[in-house]
C-alpha positions as CSV (number, residue, x, y, z in Angstrom):
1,X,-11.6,-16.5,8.8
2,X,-9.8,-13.6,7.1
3,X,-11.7,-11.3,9.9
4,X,-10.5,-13.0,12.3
5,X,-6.8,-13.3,10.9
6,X,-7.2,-9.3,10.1
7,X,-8.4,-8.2,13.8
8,X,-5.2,-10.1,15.5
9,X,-2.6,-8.6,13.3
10,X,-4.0,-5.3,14.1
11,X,-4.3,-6.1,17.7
12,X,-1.0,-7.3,17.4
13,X,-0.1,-4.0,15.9
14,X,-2.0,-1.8,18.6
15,X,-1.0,-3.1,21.7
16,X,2.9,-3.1,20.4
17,X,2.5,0.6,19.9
18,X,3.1,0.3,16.2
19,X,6.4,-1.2,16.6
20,X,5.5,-4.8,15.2
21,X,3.1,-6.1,12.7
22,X,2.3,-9.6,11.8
23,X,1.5,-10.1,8.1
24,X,1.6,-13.8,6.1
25,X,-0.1,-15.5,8.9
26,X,-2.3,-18.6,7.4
27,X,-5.2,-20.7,9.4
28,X,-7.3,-23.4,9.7
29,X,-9.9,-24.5,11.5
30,X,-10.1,-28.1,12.6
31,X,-12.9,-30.7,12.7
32,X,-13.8,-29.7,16.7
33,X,-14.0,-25.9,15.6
34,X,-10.5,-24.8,17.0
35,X,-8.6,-22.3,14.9
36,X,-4.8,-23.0,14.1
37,X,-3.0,-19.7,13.0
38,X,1.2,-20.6,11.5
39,X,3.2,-19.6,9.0
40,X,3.7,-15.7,10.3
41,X,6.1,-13.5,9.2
42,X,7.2,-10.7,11.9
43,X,8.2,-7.4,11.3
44,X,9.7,-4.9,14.1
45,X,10.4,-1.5,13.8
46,X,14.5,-2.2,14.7
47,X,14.4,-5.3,11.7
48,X,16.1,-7.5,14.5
49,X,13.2,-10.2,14.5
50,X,14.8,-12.5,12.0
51,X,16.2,-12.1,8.7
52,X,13.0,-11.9,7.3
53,X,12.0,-9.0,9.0
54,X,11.8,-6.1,6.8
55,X,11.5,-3.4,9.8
56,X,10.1,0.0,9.8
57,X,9.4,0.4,5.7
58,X,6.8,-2.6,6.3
59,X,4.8,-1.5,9.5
């Protein structure tokens, strides 16, 4: 699973153009095989995601 968790956060990180990364994120996979990502924590360049997001010093 971490593979899979690692390739979208930096997909994530690619196609925003380095202005947001994804980090935190947790899974499971259920009994019919499906893969549930939550918990995520969001960071943005401008720190306006939440007030979690530690901007620019985390990306």
């Amino acid at each position: 699973m971490d593979h899979i968790i690692t390739a979208f956060t930096h997909a994530v990180l690619v196609d925003s153009a380095h202005t947001v990364i994804i980090t935190d994120i947790q899974g499971v996979f259920l009994d019919d095989g499906e893969l549930v990502l939550y918990d995520p924590q969001i960071h943005t360049v401008g720190g306006q995601w939440n007030t979690s997001d530690d901007g620019k010093k985390v990306i």
